[in-house]
C-alpha positions as semicolon CSV with decimal commas, in nm:
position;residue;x (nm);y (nm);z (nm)
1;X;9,450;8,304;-19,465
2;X;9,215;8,090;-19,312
3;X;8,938;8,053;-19,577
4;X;9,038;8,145;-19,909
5;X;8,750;7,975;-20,080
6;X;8,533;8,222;-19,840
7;X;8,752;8,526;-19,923
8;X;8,761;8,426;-20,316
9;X;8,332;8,375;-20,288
10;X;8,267;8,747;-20,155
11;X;8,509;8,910;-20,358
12;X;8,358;8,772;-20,658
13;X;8,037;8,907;-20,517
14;X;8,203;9,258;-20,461
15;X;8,257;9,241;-20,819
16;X;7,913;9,209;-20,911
17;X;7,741;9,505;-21,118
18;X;7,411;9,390;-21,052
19;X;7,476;9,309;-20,687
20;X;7,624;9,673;-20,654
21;X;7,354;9,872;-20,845
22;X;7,110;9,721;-20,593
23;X;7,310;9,771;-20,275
24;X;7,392;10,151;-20,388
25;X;7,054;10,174;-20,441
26;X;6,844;10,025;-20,149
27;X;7,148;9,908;-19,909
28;X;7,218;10,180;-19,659
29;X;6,878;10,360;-19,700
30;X;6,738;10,155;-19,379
31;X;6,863;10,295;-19,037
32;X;6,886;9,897;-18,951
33;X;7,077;9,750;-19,286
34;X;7,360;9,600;-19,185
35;X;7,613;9,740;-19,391
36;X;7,560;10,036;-19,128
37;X;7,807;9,839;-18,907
38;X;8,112;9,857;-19,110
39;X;8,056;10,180;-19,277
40;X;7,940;10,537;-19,176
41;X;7,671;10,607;-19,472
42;X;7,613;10,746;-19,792
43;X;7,667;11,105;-19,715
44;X;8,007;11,389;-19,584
45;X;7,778;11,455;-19,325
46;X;7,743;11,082;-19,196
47;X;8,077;11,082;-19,244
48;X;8,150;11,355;-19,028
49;X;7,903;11,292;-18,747
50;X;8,091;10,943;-18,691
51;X;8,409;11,132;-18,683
52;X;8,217;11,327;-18,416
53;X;8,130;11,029;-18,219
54;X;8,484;10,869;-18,201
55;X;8,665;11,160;-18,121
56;X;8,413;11,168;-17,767
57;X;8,501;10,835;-17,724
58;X;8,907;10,942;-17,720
59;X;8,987;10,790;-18,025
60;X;9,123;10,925;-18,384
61;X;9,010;10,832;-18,731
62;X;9,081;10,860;-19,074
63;X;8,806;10,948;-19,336
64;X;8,790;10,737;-19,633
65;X;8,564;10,802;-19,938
66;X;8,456;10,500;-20,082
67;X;8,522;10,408;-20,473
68;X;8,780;10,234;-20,670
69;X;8,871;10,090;-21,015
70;X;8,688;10,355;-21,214
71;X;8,685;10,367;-21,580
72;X;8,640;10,712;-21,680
73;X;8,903;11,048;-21,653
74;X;8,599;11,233;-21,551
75;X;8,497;10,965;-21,312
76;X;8,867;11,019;-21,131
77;X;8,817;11,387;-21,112
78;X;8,525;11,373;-20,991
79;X;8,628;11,166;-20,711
80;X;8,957;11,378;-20,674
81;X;8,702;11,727;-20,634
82;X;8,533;11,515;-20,363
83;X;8,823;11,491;-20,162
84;X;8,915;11,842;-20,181
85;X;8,572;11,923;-20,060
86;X;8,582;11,662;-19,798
87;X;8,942;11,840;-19,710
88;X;8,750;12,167;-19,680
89;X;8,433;12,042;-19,512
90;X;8,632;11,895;-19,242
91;X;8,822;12,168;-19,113
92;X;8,550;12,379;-19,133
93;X;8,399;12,110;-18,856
94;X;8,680;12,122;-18,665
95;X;8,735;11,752;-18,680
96;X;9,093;11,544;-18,681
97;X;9,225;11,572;-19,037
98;X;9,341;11,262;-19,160
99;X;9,194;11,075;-19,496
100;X;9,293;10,730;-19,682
101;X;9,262;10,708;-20,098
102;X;9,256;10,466;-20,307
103;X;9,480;10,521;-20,646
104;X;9,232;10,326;-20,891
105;X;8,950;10,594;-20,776
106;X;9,156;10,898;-20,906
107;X;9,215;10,692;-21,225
108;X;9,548;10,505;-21,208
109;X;9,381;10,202;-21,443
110;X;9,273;10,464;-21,699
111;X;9,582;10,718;-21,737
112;X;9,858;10,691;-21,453
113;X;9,984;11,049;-21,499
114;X;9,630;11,187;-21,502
115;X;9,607;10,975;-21,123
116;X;9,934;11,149;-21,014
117;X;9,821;11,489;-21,109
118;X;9,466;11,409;-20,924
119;X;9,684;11,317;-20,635
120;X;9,850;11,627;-20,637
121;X;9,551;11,834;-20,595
122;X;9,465;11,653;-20,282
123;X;9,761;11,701;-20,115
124;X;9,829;12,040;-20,171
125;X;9,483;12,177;-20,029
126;X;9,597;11,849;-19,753
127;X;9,902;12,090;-19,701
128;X;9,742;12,382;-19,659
129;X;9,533;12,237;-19,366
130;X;9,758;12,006;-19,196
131;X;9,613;11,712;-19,325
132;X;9,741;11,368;-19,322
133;X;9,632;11,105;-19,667
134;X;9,730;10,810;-19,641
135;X;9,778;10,583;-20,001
136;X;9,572;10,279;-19,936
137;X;9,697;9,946;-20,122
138;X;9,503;9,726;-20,357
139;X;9,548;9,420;-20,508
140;X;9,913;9,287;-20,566
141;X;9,864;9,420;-20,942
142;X;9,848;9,776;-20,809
143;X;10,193;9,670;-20,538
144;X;10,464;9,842;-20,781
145;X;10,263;10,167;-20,943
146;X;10,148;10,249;-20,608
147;X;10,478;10,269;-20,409
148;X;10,630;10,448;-20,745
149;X;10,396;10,685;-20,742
150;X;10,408;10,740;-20,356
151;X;10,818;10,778;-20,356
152;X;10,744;11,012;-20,657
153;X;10,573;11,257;-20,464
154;X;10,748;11,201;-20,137
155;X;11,063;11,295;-20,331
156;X;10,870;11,614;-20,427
157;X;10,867;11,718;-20,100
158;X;10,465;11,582;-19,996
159;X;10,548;11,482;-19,661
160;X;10,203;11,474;-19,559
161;X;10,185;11,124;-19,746
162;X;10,207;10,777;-19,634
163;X;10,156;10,442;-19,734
164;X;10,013;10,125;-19,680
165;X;10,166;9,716;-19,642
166;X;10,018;9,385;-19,591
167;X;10,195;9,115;-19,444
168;X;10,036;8,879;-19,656
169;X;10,260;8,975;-19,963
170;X;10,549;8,815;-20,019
171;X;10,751;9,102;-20,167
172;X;10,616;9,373;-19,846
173;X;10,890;9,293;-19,645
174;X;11,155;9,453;-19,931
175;X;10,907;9,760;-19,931
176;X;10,919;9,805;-19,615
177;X;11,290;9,845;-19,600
178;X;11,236;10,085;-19,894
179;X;10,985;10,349;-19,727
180;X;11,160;10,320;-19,411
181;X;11,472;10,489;-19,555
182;X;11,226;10,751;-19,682
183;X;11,106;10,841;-19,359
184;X;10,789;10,790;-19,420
185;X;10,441;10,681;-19,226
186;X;10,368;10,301;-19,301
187;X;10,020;10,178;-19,225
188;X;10,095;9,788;-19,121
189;X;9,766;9,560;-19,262
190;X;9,711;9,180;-19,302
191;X;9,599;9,234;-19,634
192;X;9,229;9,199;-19,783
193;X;9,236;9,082;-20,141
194;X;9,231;8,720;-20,286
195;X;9,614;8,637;-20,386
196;X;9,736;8,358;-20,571
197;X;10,027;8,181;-20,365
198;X;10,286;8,279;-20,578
199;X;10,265;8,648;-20,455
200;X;10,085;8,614;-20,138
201;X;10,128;8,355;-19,752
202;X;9,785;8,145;-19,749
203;X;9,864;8,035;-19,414
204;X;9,746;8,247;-19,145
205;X;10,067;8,131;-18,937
206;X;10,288;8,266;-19,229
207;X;10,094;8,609;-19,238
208;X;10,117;8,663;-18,898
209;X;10,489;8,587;-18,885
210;X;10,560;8,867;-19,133
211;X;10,335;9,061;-18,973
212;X;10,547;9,042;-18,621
213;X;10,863;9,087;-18,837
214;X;10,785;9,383;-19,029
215;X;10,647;9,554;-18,659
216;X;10,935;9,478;-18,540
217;X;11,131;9,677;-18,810
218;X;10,858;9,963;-18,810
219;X;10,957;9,976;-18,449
220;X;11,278;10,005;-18,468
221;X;11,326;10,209;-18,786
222;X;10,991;10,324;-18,862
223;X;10,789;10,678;-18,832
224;X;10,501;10,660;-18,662
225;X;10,381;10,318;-18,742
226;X;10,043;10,271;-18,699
227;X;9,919;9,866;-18,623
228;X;9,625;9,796;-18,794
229;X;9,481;9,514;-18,673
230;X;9,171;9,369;-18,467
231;X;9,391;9,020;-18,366
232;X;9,436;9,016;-18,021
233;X;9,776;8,810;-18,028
234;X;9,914;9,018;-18,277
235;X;9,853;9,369;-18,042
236;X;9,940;9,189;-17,733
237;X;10,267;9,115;-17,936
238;X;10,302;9,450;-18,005
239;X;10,255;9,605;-17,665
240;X;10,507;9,381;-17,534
241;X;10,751;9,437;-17,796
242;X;10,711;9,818;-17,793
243;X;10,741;9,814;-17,445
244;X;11,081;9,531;-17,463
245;X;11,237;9,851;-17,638
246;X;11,106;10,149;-17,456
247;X;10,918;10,269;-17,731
248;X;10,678;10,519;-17,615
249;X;10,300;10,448;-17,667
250;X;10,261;10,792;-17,824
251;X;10,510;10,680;-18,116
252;X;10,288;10,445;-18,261
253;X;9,927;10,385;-18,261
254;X;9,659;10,065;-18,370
255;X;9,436;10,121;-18,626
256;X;9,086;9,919;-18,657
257;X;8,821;9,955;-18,851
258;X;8,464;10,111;-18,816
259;X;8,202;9,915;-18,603
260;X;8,452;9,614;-18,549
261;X;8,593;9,530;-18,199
262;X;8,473;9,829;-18,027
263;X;8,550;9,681;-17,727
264;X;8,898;9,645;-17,771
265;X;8,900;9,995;-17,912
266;X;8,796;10,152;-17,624
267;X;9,022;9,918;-17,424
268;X;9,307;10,036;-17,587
269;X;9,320;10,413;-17,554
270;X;9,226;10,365;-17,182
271;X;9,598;10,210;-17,173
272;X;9,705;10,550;-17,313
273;X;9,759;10,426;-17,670
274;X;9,630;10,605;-17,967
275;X;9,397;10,418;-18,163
276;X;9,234;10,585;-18,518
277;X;8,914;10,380;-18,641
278;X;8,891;10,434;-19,006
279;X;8,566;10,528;-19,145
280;X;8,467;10,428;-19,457
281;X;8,151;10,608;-19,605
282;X;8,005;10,715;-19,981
283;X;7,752;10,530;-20,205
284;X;8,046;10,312;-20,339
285;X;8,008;10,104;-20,036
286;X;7,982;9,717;-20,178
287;X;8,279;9,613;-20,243
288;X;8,441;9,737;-19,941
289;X;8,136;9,556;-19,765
290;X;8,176;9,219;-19,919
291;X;8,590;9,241;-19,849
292;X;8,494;9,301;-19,497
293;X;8,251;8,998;-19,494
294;X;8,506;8,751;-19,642
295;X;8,769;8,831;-19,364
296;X;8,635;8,699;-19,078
297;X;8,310;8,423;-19,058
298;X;8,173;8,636;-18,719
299;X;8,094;8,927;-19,030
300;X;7,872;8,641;-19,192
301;X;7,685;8,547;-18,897
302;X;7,681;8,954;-18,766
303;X;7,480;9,014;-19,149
304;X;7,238;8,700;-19,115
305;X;7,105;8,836;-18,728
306;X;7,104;9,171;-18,931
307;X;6,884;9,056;-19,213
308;X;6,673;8,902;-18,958
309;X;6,605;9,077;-18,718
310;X;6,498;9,340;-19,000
311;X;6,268;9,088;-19,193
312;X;6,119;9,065;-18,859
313;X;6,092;9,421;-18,765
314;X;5,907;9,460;-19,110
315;X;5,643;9,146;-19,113
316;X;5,348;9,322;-19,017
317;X;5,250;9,041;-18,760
318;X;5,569;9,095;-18,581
C-alpha cells in the first residue's frame, strides 16, 4: 500500500461517532457536498435513479446499502428488511438485479446465527427474482466467519451467492483455491482496510503481484470473475491475459466504483467488456467515504476543490 499512515489517519476518522453523527446529518443534504461523488445519496430512490443512469450509459451495477458493524439484533433486522425491500423495489423498476452486503450490518458481531438467518431472508426473496448478492469482505478479523458462512449457504444450495477477495491478504490466495472448487462468483479487490503486516502485503508491488496471480487462477478456474479495479496496469494486464487464453470478454467483467474513473468506465464497455459500477447509497455513508478517501491522495485533493468551490458558492459576495 502506498500510504499506510494516510489509510490508518481516515480510517480512524471513519470511526469517529461524532464525525459520523454530523456527516449523516448535514453531509449529503447539499446537491454540491462532495461525498455525492462516491456515493448515490441517502435515499432507494437515489439509489435507483443512478442505477438508471448507468445502465444508459451501457454499463451494469450492483446496489449496495450502506451500514456495518452494528450493535443491536434489531439494528441487523432492520437492515436485513431493507434489503428485502430494496429486492422488491428494484424489480418493480425494472432495473439490473444485483446487490453487495456487508455481514457485520445483518449482525454477525452481535449473534452469528442470528446474521446467517438474516442472510437467508435475503436470498430467498434474491431467488425468487433472479437476483445476484454478493458477500462483501471486511477487515481480516471478519476473513474466516465470512467465507464459513458463505460455503454454509452455498452448500445449501444458494447459488445466487458470491464472494469477495483482496489481494492484499496474505491468506486470499488459499481462499481462492477454496471457492473456486465451489464454483462460485469471486469478486477480485485490492483490499480497503488498515492491516497489520503480519496478515496483510504493505507494498503496493506485493499487492499487485497477488493480484495478477489470483486473476490468473480466476481465469483459468474461476466463474465469472469480475476485476475490480480502477489501476490501469492491472486491467491492461488483464485484457492481455484474458485474451493470451481466449477467454471471452463476456466471461468476466471489471468492476469500479461509483463516480471514480468514469472515463475508463465508459472506455471499457466500448471494447465490448462488461463493466458493473457499484453504487453505494443510505445515510450510513461515512465510513465508506473516509475508506474511499484514504485509498488514493487524488480523493483528498477531489474533496478540498469540493469544499471550496462550495464555501465559495455560499459567501454571499461570491
Amino acid at each position: 500500500m502506498l500510504d499506510v499512515a494516510a489509510r490508518a489517519f481516515f480510517h480512524t476518522l471513519a470511526r469517529s461517532p461524532i464525525l459520523k453523527r454530523l456527516a449523516s446529518r448535514y453531509g449529503m443534504q447539499h446537491p454540491a457536498s462532495p461525498a455525492r461523488r462516491f456515493v448515490a445519496g441517502d435515499t432507494l430512490e437515489d439509489a435507483i435513479a443512478a442505477a438508471r443512469r448507468i445502465e444508459a450509459r451501457g454499463l451494469l451495477h450492483t446496489l449496495d446499502y450502506l451500514g456495518e458493524s452494528v450493535t443491536r439484533l434489531s439494528e441487523a433486522e432492520a437492515a436485513a428488511q431493507q434489503y428485502r425491500r430494496i429486492i422488491e423495489a428494484i424489480a418493480g423498476a425494472g432495473i439490473g438485479r444485483n446487490l453487495s452486503v456487508k455481514l457485520t450490518q445483518l449482525g454477525l458481531d452481535v449473534d452469528p446465527a442470528t446474521c446467517i438467518d438474516d442472510l437467508r431472508r435475503i436470498l430467498d426473496p434474491a431467488q425468487r427474482h433472479e437476483c445476484f448478492v454478493r458477500i462483501d469482505m471486511e477487515s481480516s478479523a471478519y476473513t474466516a466467519v465470512t467465507l464459513d458462512i458463505f460455503e454454509t449457504l452455498w452448500q445449501q444450495g444458494y447459488h445466487n451467492v458470491g464472494i469477495v477477495l483482496q489481494s492484499y491478504l496474505r491468506r486470499s490466495e488459499r481462499d481462492l483455491n477454496r471457492v473456486n472448487a465451489l464454483g462460485a462468483r469471486v469478486r477480485l479487490v485490492k483490499g480497503a482496510y488498515n492491516e497489520p503486516k503480519q496478515v496483510a502485503y504493505h507494498k503496493k508491488a506485493d499487492v499487485d503481484a497477488a493480484f495478477v496471480r489470483m486473476m490468473d487462477a480466476l481465469f483459468r478456474e474461476g466463474t465469472y470473475p469480475a476485476i475490480a479495479t480502477h489501476d490501469v496496469v492491472l486491467i491492461e494486464e488483464a485484457k492481455q491475459r484474458a485474451a493470451r487464453i481466449r477467454l471471452p470478454r463476456d466471461r468476466f467483467e471489471f468492476q469500479m466504483l461509483y463516480g471514480i474513473r468514469r472515463d475508463l468506465q465508459a472506455s471499457l464497455a466500448a471494447e465490448g467488456y462488461p463493466v458493473r459500477i457499484y453504487i453505494p447509497f443510505g445515510r450510513e455513508w461515512f465510513p465508506y467515504f473516509m475508506r474511499r478517501l484514504g485509498e488514493r491522495p487524488a480523493n483528498v485533493l477531489f474533496l478540498i476543490r469540493g469544499l471550496i468551490q462550495e464555501r465559495r458558492l455560499s459567501s454571499p459576495t461570491a
